[in-house]
Backbone as CSV, one residue per row, in Angstrom:
resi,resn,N_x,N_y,N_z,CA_x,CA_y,CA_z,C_x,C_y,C_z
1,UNK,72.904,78.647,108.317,73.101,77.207,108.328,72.121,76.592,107.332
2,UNK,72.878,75.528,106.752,71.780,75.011,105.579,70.938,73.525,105.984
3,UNK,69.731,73.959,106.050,69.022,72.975,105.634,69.466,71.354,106.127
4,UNK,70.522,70.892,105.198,71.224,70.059,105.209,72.119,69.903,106.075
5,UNK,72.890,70.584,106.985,73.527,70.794,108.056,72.522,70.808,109.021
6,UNK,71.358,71.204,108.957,70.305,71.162,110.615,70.104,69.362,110.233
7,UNK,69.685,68.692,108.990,69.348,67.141,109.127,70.563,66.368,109.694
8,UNK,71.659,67.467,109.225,72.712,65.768,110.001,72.691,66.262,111.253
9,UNK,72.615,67.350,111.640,72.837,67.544,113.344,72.169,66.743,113.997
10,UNK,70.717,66.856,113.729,68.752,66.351,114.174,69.944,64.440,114.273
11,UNK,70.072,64.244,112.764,70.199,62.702,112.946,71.247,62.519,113.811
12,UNK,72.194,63.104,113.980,73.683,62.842,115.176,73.335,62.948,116.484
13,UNK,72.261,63.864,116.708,71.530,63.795,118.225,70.760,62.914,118.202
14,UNK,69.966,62.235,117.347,68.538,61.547,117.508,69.688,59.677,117.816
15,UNK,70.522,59.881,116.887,71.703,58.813,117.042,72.214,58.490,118.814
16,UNK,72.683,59.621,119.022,73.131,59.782,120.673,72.121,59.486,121.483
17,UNK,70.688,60.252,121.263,69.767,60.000,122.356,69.334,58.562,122.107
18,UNK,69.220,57.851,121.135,68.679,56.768,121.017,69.882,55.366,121.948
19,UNK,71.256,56.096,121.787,71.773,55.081,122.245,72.017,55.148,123.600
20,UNK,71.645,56.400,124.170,71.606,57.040,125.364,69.748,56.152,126.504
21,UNK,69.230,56.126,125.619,68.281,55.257,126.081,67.644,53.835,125.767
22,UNK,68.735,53.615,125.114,69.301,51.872,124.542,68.227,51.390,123.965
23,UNK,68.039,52.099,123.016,66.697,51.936,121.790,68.171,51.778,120.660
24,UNK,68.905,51.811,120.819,70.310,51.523,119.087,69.354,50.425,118.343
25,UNK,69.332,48.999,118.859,69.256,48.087,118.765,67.525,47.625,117.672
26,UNK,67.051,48.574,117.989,65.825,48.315,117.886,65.071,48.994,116.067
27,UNK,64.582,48.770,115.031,64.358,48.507,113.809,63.864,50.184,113.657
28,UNK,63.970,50.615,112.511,62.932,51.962,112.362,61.973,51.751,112.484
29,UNK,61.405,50.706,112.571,60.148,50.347,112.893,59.156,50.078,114.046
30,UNK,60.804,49.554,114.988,59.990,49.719,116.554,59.994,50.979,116.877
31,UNK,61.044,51.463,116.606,61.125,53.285,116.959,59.808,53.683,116.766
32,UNK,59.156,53.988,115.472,58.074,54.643,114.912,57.123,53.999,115.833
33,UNK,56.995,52.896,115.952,55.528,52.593,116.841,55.713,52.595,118.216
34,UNK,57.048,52.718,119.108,57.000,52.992,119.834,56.880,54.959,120.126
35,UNK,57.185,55.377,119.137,57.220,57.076,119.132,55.996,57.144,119.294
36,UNK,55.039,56.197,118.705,53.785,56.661,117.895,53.008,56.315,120.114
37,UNK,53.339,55.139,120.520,52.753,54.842,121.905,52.892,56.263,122.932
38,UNK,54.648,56.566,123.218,54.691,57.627,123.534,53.896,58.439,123.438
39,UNK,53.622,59.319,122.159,52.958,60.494,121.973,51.559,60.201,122.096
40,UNK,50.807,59.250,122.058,49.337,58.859,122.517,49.148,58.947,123.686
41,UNK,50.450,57.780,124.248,49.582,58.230,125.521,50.314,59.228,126.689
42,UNK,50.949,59.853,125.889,51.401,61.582,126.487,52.399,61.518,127.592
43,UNK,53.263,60.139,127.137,54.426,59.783,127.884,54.102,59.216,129.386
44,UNK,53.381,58.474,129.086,52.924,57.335,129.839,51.344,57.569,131.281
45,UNK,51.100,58.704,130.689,49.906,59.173,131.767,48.517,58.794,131.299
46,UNK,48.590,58.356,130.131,47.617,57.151,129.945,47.708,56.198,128.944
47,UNK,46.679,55.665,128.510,46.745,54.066,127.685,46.663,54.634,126.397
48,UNK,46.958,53.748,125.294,47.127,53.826,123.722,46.208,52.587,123.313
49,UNK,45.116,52.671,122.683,44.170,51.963,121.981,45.315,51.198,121.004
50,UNK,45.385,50.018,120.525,45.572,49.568,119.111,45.254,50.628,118.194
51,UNK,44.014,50.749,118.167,43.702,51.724,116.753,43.909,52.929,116.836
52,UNK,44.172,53.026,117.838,45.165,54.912,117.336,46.309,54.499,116.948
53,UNK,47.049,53.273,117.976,48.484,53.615,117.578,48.618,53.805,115.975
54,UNK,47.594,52.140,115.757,47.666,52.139,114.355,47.435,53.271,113.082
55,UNK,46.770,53.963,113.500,46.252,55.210,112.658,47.082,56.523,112.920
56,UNK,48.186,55.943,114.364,48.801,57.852,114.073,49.809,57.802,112.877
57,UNK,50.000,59.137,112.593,51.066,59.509,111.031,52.398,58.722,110.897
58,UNK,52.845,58.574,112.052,53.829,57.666,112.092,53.914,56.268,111.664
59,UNK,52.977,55.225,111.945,52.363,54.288,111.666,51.721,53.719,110.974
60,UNK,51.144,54.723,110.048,49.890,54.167,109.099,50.581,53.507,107.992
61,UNK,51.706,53.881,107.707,51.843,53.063,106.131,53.024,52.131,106.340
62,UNK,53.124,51.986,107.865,53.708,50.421,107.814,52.845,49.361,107.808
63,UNK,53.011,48.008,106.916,52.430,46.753,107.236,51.787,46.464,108.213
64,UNK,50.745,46.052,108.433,50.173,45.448,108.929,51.329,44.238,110.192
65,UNK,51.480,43.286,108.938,52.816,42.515,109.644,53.984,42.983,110.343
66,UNK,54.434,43.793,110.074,55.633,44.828,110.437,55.249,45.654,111.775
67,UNK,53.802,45.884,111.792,53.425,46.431,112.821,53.242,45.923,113.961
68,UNK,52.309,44.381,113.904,52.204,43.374,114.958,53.359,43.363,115.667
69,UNK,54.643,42.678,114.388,56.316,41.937,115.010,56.602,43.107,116.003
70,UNK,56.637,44.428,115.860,57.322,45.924,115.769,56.476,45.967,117.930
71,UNK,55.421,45.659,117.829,54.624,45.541,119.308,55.146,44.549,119.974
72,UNK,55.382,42.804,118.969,55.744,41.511,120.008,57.349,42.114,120.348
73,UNK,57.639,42.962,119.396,59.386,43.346,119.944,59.747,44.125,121.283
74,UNK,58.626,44.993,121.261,58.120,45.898,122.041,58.220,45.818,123.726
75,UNK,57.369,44.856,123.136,56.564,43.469,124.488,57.719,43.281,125.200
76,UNK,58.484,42.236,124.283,59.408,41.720,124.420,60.159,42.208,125.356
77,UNK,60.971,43.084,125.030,62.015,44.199,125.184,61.285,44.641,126.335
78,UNK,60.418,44.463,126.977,59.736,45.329,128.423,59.835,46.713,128.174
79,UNK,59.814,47.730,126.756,59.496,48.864,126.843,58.192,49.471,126.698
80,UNK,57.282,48.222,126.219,56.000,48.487,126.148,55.374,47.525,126.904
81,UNK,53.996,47.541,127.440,53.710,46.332,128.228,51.997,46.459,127.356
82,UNK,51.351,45.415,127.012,49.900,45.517,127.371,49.135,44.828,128.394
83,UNK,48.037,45.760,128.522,47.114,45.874,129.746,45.958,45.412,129.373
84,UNK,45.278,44.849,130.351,44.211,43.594,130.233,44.665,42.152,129.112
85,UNK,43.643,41.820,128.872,43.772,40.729,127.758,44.553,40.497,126.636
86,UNK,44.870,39.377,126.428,45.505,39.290,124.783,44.471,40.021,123.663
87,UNK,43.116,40.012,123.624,42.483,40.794,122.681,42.242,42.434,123.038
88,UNK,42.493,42.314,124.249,42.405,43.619,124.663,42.932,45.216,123.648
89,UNK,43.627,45.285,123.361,44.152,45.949,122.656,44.565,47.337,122.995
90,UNK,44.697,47.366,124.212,45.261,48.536,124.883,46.557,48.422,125.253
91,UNK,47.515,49.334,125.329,49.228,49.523,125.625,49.417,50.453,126.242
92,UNK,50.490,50.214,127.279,50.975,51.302,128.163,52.704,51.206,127.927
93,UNK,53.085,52.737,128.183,55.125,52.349,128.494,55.076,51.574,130.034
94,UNK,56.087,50.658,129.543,56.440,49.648,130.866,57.443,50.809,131.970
């Protein structure tokens, strides 16, 4: 199997599971920073600093701006929640 046949499979499943857990809707961008929350905090068994999220591989070379909106969407959407304060800067999965 080539190469190119394993990427469209990966994207035709990643397609299904995404709409399977009603993330369709949501930007490559919330994806990535929400992937990036997930894998920090090890699928929800603990908290995600701001500055990791911001610094994991997934994340780093989006905007600044793109990144904030990509969290208030987040928020929004009740798939992410943050914990303590507005400056606080800690996130958990809702």
């Amino acid at each position: 199997m080539s190469n190119r046949k394993v990427f469209a499979d990966l994207l035709k499943i990643t397609q299904s599971m995404e709409a399977d857990l009603g993330l369709s809707l949501l930007t490559q961008t919330d994806k990535q920073v929400l992937a990036s929350v997930v894998l920090i905090t090890e699928d929800g068994r603990r908290d995600a600093l701001h500055d990791d999220i911001r610094a994991h591989s997934l994340v780093n070379t989006i905007p600044m701006p793109s990144f904030y909106r990509s969290i208030k969407t987040l928020i929004q959407k009740g798939i992410v929640k943050r914990v303590g304060s507005e400056r606080s800067g800690v996130y958990q999965l809702a």
